[in-house]
C-alpha positions in Angstrom: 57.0 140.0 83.2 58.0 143.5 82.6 56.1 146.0 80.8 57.4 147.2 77.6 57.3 150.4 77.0 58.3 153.7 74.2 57.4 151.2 71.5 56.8 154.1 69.1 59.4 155.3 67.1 59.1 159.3 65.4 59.1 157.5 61.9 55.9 155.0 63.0 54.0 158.2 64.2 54.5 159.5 61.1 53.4 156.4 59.1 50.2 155.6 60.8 48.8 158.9 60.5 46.3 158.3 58.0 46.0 154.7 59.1 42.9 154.6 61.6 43.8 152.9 64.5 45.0 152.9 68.0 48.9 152.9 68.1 50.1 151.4 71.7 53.5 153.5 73.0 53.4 152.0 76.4 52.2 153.2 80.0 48.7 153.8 78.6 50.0 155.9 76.1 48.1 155.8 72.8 48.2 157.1 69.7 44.3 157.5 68.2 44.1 158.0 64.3 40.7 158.3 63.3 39.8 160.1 59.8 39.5 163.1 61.0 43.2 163.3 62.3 45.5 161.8 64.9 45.9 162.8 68.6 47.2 161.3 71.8 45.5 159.3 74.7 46.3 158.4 78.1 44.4 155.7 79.2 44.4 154.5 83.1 42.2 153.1 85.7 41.0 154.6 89.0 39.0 153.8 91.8 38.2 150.8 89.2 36.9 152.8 86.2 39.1 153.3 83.2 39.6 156.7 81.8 41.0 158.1 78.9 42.3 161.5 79.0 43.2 163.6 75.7 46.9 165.1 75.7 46.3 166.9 72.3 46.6 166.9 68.4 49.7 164.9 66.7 50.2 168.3 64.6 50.9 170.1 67.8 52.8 167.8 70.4 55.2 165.2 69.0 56.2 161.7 70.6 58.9 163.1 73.3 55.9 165.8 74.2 53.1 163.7 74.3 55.2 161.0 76.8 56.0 163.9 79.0 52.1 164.8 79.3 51.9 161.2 80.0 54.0 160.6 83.0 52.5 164.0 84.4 49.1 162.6 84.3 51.0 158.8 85.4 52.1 161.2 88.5 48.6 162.6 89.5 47.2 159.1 89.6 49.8 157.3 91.6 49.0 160.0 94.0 45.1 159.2 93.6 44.0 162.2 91.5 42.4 161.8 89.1 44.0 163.5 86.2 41.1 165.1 84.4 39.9 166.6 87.1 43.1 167.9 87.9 42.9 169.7 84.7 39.6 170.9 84.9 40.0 172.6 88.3 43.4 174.2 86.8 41.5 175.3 84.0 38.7 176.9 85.8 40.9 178.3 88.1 42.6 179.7 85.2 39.6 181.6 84.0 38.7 183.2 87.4 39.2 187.0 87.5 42.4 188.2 89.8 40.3 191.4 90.7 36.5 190.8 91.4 35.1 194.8 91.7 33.0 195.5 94.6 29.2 196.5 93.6 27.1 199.1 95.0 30.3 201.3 96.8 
């Protein structure tokens, strides 16, 4: 049985915002609406624990955005990272200082 996937249209984004929820788009994408707003979930399994890894805010990334985060994050874990982590290390990498000043000379 094949998997079905893009079930989300643009216009059914835009109608269940304000509808809590969780919207299914296909390869673990979701759509979570809760009152406080809407924003998109990857969900997967790895090493036997399911995950769930936020893409980001409805108001900033839209479907076509949100499915390329998706397969990105897909990509990681068929390789067997785990995609959080990947994006914690690139974060913290991100924050390290190019130039670290020598003390005392």
């Amino acid at each position: 049985m094949a998997r079905i996937t893009a079930r989300l249209t643009a216009l059914q984004v835009t109608r269940a915002v304000g509808k809590p929820g969780m919207y299914a788009d296909g390869n673990g994408l979701y759509l979570q609406v809760t009152e406080g707003g809407a924003s998109w979930i990857y969900r997967f399994m790895l090493k036997g624990s399911a995950r769930e890894m936020g893409l980001g805010p409805v108001a900033l990334y839209g479907l076509q955005e949100a499915r390329a985060k998706a397969l990105d994050a897909r990509r990681l874990r068929h390789e067997g990272v785990d995609p959080i982590e990947a994006r914690r290390a690139a974060r913290a990498k991100a924050w390290l200082p190019l130039d670290i000043p020598r003390l005392g000379g």
